[in-house]
Each structure stands twice: as C-alpha cells, then as structure tokens.
VOKOL-640660 format. One record per residue (C-alpha): x, y, z; residue in three letters. Coordinates in steps of 0.25 Angstrom, whole numbers, padded with zeros to 4 digits. Example, Ala and Ser with C-alpha at 12.3 -4.5 7.8 and 13.67 -1.06 7.14 Angstrom:
% VOKOL-640660
+-------+-------+-------+-----+
|     X |     Y |     Z |  aa |
+-------+-------+-------+-----+
|  0049 | -0018 |  0031 | ALA |
|  0055 | -0004 |  0029 | SER |
+-------+-------+-------+-----+
***
This chain:
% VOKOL-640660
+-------+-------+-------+-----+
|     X |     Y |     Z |  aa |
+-------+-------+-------+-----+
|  0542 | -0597 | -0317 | UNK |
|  0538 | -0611 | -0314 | UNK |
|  0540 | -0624 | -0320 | UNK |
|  0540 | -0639 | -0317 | UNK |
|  0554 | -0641 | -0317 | UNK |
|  0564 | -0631 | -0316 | UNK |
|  0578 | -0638 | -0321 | UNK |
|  0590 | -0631 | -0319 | UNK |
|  0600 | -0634 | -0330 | UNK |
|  0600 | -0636 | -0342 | UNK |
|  0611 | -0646 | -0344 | UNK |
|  0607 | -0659 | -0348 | UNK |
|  0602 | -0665 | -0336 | UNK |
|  0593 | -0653 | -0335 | UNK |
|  0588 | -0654 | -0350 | UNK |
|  0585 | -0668 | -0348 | UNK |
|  0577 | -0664 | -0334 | UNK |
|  0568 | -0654 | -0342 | UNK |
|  0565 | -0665 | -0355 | UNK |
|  0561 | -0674 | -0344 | UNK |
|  0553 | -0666 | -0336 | UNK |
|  0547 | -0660 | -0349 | UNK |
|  0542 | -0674 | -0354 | UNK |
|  0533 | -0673 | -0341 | UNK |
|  0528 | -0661 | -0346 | UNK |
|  0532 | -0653 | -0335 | UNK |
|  0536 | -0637 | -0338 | UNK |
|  0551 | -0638 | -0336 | UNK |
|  0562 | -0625 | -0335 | UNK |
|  0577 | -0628 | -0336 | UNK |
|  0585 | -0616 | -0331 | UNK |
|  0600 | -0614 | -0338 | UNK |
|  0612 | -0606 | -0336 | UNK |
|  0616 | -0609 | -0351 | UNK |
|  0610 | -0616 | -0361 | UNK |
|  0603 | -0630 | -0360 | UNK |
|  0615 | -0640 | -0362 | UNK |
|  0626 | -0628 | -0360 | UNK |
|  0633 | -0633 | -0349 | UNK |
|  0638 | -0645 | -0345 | UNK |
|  0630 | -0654 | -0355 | UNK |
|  0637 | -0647 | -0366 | UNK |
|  0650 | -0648 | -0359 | UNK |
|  0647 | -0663 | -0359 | UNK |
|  0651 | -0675 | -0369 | UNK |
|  0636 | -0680 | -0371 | UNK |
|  0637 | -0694 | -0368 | UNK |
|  0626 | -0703 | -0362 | UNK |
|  0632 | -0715 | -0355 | UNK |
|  0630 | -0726 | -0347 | UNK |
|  0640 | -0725 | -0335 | UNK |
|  0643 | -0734 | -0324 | UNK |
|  0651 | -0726 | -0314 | UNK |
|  0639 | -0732 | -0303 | UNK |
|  0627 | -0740 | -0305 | UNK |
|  0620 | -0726 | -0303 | UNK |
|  0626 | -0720 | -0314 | UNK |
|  0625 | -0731 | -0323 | UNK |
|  0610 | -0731 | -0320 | UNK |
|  0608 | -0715 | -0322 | UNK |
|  0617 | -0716 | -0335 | UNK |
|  0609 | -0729 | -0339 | UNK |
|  0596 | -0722 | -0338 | UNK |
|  0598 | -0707 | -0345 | UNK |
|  0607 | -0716 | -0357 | UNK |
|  0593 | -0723 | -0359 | UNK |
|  0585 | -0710 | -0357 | UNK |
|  0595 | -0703 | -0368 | UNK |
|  0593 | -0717 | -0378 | UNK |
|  0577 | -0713 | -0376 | UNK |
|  0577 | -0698 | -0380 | UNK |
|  0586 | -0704 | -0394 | UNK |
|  0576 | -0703 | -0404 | UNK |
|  0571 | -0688 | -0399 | UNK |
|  0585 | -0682 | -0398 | UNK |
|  0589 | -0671 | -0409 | UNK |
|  0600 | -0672 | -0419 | UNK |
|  0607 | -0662 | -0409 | UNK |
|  0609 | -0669 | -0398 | UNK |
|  0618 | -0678 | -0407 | UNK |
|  0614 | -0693 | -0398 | UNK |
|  0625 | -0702 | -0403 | UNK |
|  0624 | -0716 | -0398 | UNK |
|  0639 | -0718 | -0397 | UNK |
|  0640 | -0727 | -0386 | UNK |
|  0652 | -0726 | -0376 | UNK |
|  0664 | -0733 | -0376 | UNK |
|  0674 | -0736 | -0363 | UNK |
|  0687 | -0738 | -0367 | UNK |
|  0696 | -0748 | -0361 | UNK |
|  0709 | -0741 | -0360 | UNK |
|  0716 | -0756 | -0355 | UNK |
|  0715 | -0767 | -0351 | UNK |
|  0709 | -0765 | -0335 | UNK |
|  0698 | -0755 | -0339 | UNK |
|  0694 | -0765 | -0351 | UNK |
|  0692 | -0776 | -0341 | UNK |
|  0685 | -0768 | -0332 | UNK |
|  0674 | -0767 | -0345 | UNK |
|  0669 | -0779 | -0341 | UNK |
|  0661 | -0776 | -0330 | UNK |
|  0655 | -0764 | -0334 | UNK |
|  0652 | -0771 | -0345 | UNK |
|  0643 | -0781 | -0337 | UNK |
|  0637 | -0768 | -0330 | UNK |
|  0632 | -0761 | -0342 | UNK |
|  0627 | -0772 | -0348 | UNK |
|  0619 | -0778 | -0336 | UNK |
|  0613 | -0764 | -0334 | UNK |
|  0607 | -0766 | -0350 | UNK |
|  0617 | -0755 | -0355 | UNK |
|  0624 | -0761 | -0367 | UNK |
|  0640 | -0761 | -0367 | UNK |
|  0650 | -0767 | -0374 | UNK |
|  0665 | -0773 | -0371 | UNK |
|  0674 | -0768 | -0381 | UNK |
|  0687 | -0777 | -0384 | UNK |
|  0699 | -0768 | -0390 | UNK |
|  0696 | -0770 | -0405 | UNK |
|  0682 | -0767 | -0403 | UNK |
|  0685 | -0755 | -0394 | UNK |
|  0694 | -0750 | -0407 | UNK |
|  0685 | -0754 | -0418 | UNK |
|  0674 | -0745 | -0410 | UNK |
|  0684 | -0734 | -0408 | UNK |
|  0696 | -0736 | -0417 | UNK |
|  0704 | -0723 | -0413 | UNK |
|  0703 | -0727 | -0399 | UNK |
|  0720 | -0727 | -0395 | UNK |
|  0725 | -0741 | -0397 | UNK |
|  0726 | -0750 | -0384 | UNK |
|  0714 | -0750 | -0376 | UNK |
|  0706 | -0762 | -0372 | UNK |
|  0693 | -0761 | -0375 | UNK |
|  0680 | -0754 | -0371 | UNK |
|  0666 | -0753 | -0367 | UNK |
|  0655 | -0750 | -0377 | UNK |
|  0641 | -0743 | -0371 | UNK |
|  0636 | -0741 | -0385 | UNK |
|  0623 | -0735 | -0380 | UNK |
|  0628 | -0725 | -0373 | UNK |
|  0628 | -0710 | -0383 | UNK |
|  0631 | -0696 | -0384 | UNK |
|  0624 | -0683 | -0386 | UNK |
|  0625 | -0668 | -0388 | UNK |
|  0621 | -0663 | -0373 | UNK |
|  0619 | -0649 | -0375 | UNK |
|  0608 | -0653 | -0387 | UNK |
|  0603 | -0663 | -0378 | UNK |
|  0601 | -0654 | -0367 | UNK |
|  0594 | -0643 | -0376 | UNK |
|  0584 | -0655 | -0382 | UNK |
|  0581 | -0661 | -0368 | UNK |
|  0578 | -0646 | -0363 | UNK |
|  0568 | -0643 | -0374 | UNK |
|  0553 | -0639 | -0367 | UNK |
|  0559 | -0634 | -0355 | UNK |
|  0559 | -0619 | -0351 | UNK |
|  0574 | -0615 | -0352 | UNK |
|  0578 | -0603 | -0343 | UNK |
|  0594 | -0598 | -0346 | UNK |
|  0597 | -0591 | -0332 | UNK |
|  0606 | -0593 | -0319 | UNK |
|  0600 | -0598 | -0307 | UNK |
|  0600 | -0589 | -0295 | UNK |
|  0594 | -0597 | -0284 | UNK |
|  0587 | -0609 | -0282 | UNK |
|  0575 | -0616 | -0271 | UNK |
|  0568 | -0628 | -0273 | UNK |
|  0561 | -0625 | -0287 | UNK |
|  0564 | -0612 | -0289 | UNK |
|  0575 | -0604 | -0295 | UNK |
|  0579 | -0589 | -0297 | UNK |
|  0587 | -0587 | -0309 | UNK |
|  0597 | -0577 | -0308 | UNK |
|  0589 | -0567 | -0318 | UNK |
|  0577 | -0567 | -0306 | UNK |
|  0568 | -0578 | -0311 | UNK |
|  0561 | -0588 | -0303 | UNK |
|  0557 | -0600 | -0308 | UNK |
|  0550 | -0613 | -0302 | UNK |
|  0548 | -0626 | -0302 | UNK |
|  0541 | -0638 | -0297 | UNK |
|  0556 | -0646 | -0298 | UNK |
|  0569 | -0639 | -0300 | UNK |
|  0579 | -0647 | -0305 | UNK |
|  0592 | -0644 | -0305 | UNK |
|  0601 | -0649 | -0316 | UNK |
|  0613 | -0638 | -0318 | UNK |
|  0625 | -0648 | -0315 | UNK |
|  0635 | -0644 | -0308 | UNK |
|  0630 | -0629 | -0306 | UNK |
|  0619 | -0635 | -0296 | UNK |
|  0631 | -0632 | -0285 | UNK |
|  0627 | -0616 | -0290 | UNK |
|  0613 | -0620 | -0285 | UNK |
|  0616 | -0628 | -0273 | UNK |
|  0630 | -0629 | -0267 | UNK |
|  0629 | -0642 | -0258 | UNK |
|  0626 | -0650 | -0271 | UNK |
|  0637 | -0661 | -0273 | UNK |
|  0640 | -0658 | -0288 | UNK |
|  0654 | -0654 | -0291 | UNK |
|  0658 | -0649 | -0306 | UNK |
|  0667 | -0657 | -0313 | UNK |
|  0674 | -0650 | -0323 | UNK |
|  0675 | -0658 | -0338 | UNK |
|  0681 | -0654 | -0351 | UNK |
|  0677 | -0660 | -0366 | UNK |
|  0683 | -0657 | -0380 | UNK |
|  0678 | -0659 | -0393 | UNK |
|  0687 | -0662 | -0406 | UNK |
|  0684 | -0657 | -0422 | UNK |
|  0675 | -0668 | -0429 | UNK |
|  0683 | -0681 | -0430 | UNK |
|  0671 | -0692 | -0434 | UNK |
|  0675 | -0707 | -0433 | UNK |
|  0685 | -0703 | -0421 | UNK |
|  0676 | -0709 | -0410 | UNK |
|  0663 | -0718 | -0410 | UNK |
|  0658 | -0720 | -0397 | UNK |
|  0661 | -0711 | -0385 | UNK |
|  0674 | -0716 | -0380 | UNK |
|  0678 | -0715 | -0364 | UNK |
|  0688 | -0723 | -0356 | UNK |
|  0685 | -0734 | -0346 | UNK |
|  0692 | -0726 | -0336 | UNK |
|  0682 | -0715 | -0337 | UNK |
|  0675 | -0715 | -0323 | UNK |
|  0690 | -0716 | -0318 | UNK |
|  0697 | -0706 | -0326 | UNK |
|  0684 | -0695 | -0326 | UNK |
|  0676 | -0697 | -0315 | UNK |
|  0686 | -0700 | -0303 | UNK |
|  0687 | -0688 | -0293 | UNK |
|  0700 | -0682 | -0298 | UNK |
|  0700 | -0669 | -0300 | UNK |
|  0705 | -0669 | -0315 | UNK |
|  0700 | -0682 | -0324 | UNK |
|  0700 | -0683 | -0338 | UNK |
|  0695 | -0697 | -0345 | UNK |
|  0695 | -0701 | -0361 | UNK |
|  0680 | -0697 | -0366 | UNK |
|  0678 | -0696 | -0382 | UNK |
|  0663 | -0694 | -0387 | UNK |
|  0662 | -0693 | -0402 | UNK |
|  0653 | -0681 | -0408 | UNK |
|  0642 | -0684 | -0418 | UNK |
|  0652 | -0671 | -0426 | UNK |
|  0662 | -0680 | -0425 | UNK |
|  0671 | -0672 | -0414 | UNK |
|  0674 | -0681 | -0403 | UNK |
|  0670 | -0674 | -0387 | UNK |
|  0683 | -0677 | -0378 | UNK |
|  0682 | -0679 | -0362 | UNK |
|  0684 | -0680 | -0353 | UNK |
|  0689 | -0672 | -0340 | UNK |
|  0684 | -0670 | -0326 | UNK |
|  0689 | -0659 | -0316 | UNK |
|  0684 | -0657 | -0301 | UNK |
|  0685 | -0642 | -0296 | UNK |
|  0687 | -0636 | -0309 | UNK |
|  0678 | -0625 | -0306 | UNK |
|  0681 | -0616 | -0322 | UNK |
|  0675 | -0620 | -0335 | UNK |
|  0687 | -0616 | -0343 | UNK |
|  0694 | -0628 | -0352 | UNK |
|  0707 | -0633 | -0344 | UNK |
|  0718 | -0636 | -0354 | UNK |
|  0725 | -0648 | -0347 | UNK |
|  0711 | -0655 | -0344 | UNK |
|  0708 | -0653 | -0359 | UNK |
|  0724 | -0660 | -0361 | UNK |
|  0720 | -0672 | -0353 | UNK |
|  0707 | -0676 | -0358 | UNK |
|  0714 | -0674 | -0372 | UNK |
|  0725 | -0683 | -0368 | UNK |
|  0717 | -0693 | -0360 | UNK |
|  0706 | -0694 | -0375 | UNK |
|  0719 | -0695 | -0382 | UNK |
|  0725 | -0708 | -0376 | UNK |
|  0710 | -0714 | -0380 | UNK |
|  0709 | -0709 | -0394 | UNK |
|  0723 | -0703 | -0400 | UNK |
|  0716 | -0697 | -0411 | UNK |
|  0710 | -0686 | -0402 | UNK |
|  0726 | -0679 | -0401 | UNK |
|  0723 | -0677 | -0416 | UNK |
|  0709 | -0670 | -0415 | UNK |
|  0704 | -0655 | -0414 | UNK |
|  0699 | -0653 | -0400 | UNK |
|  0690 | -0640 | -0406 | UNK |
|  0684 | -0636 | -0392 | UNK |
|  0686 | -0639 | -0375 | UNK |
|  0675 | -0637 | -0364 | UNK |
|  0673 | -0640 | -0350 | UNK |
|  0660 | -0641 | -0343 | UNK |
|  0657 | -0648 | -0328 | UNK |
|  0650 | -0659 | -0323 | UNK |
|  0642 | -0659 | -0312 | UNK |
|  0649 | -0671 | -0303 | UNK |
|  0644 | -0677 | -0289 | UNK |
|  0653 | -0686 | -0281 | UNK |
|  0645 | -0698 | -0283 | UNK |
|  0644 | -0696 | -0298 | UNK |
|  0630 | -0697 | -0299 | UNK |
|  0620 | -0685 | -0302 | UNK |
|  0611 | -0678 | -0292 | UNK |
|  0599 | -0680 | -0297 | UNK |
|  0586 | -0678 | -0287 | UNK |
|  0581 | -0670 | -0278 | UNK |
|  0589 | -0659 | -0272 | UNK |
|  0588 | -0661 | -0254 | UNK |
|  0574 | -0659 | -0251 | UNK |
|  0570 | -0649 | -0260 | UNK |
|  0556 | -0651 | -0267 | UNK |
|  0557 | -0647 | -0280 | UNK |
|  0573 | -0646 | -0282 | UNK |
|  0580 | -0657 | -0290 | UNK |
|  0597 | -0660 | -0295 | UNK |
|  0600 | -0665 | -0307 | UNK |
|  0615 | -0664 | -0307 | UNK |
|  0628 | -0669 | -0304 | UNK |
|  0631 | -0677 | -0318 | UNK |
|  0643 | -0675 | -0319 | UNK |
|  0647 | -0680 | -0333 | UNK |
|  0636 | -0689 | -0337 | UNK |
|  0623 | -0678 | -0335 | UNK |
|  0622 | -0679 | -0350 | UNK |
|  0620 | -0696 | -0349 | UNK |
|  0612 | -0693 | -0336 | UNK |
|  0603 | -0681 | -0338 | UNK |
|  0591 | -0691 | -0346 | UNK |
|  0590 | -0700 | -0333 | UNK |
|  0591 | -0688 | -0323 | UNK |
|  0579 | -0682 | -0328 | UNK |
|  0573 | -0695 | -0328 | UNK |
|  0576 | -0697 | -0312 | UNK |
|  0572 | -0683 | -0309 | UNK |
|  0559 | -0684 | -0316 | UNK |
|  0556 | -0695 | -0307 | UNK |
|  0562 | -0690 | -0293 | UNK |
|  0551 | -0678 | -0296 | UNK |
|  0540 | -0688 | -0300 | UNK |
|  0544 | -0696 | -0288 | UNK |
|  0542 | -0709 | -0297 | UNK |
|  0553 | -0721 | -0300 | UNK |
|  0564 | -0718 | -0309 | UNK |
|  0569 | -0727 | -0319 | UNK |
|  0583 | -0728 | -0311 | UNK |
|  0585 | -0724 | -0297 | UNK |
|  0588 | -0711 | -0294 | UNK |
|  0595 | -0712 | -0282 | UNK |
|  0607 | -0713 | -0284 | UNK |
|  0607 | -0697 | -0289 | UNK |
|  0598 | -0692 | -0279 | UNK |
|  0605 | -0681 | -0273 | UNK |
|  0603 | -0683 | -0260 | UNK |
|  0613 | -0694 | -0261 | UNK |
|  0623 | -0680 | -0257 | UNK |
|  0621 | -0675 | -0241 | UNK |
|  0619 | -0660 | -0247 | UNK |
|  0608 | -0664 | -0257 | UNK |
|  0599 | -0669 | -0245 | UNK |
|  0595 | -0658 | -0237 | UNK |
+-------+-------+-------+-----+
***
C-alpha cells in the first residue's frame, strides 16, 4: 500500500503532520498503536504556551501558539479552545524581581505580557494562598482538549490501528504482515521512536496529572509558579512543580511531576502526595477538593530540550518528529510547519535548525 506521506503516530504531533500535509492535497496514512490522541496527548494538560526556556524554544512555541490562534474559528466545540491566558506566580520577592526581564523579552518579541502587582495578582486569582508577590500575565496563551484536537487535525487521513514490525527508509512492515509505502515517512511516535531506532537521543520522562469534581470559579487562568523550569525541568531524577489548568467542566487538571528511569505506567502514590502538597501550598482550597481520577503518561525528553525535528541521518525519505517533552501539544502546529518545508526544501517561517536532528552525533550517519 502507498501513500505520499506515511506518519507514524498518532499523537498530536502526528495529527497536526497529516492536516498539514493534507492541505497540500497529498494522500497521507498515519499508522497508530491505539487510538489518535490515545497516548501521551491524552495523558497531557492541553496548554499552548509561549515558553522561554532558549530563544529557540520561544521561537517554536511562538510560531505553533500563532498557528493554534489561526485554526480558532474552524475548531469544534470539542476541542474545548479556552483562551485562558497563563499566569506565572511570584512566590516572593526574588522571583518577582526577576519578572522584569522577562517581561522586556516577551514583549520585544511582539508577545503581549503583563506584570502583575500583589493586588492584581489576587483580584485575578483570589483563592491564590495569601503572600505571594505578584505575577506575570501571558493573556494569549490558551488551553485545549488534545485527544479532541488530535482526532480533528487527523480527519482525511488513512488511519491504520497496528504495531510496527520493522522499518527502512519509506517503508514499514506492520506486525500483521502489511507493507505500506511512502514517498516520506515521518516518524512522530514520541518517546517509542527508541522501539524503532535505538541510538535516538530521546529518553521518557515519566509525568503524573490529576483531575478534581467540578469546582467553577476556583481558578481562572492556567496557574504555574515562576520557579517552573527550576522545579520541573532540571535533571533530577524526581521533580514535582505547582501547575493548575481550569476545565471548561469546571474540574481543575493538577500537575505536575517529572521522573527520569521510571520505566512502568502505574500511578506512584508518593509522587501523586507531592505534587498534591506542592499545588496546596499555591492554592489551599485544592486540600478541600475531590481528586476523582490519577494518570501518568511520558514525555518524550532530549538533553538539550528541544525536539528532533528533521531528517533522520542520510536517509532519503525518513523524517523525526519527536522529543517534545512536555510541550508537543504547544509545538505540534509549528512542527508540521518545519517539516512541510524541509520536504518542499523551501524557507520556513522560523529557522529550523536549532531542532534538526543532526544536532546529535548518532542522528548523523
């Protein structure tokens, strides 16, 4: 069986690589373990954020938020696009003065932010513990229901439910003795792309989310602490960082945890403990909630933090589109972008290298 663009994964990334080939009106197949937006994108909060980690990620971030902010008016009620904006929180006085600067940033790049004095920080989250200094205000930025998202972004494409057997440069055997072809292979299946190729540098990091009973009014806008990239995204092997997102059901999503070598999906009670304790010392009321269901899901995480996001050593037709970690959701609109235009060799809107994969010695030859 042959198509123009064989995708495997049907994550989010992978969805938004089959809509974006489809607008060409190519003849895409996107091959799935489970079911499009199954696995980590539904294990995932949803949000679409600007970040700043590195002037590469703010550029990627940037991009797929304005992509996201184009497809607004075609989206289905399902896929529940809230435009919440995202709001840092200042636990004291250092990490509000440390507001400033990034403030500068945002707003130099044309990404609208806001400071956020202690009163305006508690008339714009009033159940937020008493004490803290102020915040940062990105009211752009907005949340989604991925798995919807994924299913929608997917739709025209040839979806095949299979496991992969083996893989050369546009072709796959599926486990049930299928072959099936393509002029591109992209290969979007997060951190499973180690399955496929094993000198890949992607490691899973485990996360875990919880979600309480319906509480509207609790929480406006997605609430996370300043000290997120500290807290979440350092290399210990254990994290856990404050990371509220209020559902258009009125529950509220709880995160957020991290764990390197964690290699089981099963729900780890003192992980779940921490987070619970570290979202309590943000917003007190969450002790008094229903938690009514826990998950976990992995990331797909590099070293450098960035995705792989090009071709794949000197193959012809192969192409990554992994290594997200936690912000594939954000991302996946501008990584189809990139990769429509590495294929087409024509100028992209942002510079893809920075996630070329051959940034990485094994992904070179």
């Amino acid at each position: 069986m042959t198509s123009d663009v064989l995708i495997l994964g049907g994550g989010i990334v992978g969805a938004a690589c089959a809509r974006a080939f489809l607008k060409q009106g190519l003849k895409v197949t996107i091959i799935e373990r489970e079911l499009i937006g199954g696995g980590a994108t539904a294990a995932g909060m949803g949000h679409i954020v600007v970040m700043d980690d590195s002037e590469a990620q703010f550029a990627l971030t940037k991009r797929s938020r304005d992509l996201w902010d184009q497809l607004v008016p075609e989206l289905p009620s399902s896929v529940e696009f809230e435009r919440r904006g995202t709001l840092w929180v200042a636990a004291d006085q250092q990490e509000f003065n440390a507001v400033s600067p990034k403030l500068s940033y945002y707003n130099s790049r044309h990404v609208s932010a806001q400071l956020l004095s202690a009163q305006t920080l508690y008339d714009a989250e009033p159940h937020l513990r008493e004490g803290f200094a102020g915040g940062f205000l990105v009211p752009d930025d907005s949340v989604i229901y991925a798995p919807c998202a994924a299913a929608w972004l997917a739709q025209g494409a040839n979806i095949i439910q299979a496991d992969v057997k083996t893989i050369d440069d546009g072709k796959v055997t599926l486990a049930i003795g299928e072959q099936h072809k393509a002029a591109n292979l992209i290969i979007a299946s997060g951190h499973y792309v180690t399955q496929l190729f094993s000198t890949i540098p992607v490691k899973p990091r485990k996360g875990h989310l919880a979600i309480t009973d319906r509480y509207p009014g609790q929480v406006r806008h997605q609430l996370i602490e300043l000290g997120y990239l500290k807290s979440a995204h350092g290399d210990s092997t254990e994290s856990v960082a404050f990371n509220v997102q209020p559902r258009k059901t009125g529950q509220l999503l709880i995160g957020s945890s991290r764990q390197f070598g964690a290699d089981h999906s099963a729900v780890e009670p003192h992980m779940i403990s921490k987070m619970l304790a570290r979202a309590a010392q943000y917003l007190p009321n969450i002790l008094n909630m229903s938690i009514i269901r826990t998950w976990t899901g992995f990331r797909a995480a590099t070293t450098d933090k960035l995705p792989l996001v090009g071709r794949y050593r000197n193959a012809d037709r192969t192409w990554l589109a992994t290594g997200h970690e936690g912000l594939g959701i954000t991302t996946a609109m501008a990584t189809a972008e990139l990769l429509t235009h590495l294929i087409a060799k024509t100028k992209a809107p942002i510079d893809p290298t920075p996630y070329l994969p051959e940034r990485f010695p094994q992904c070179r030859t």
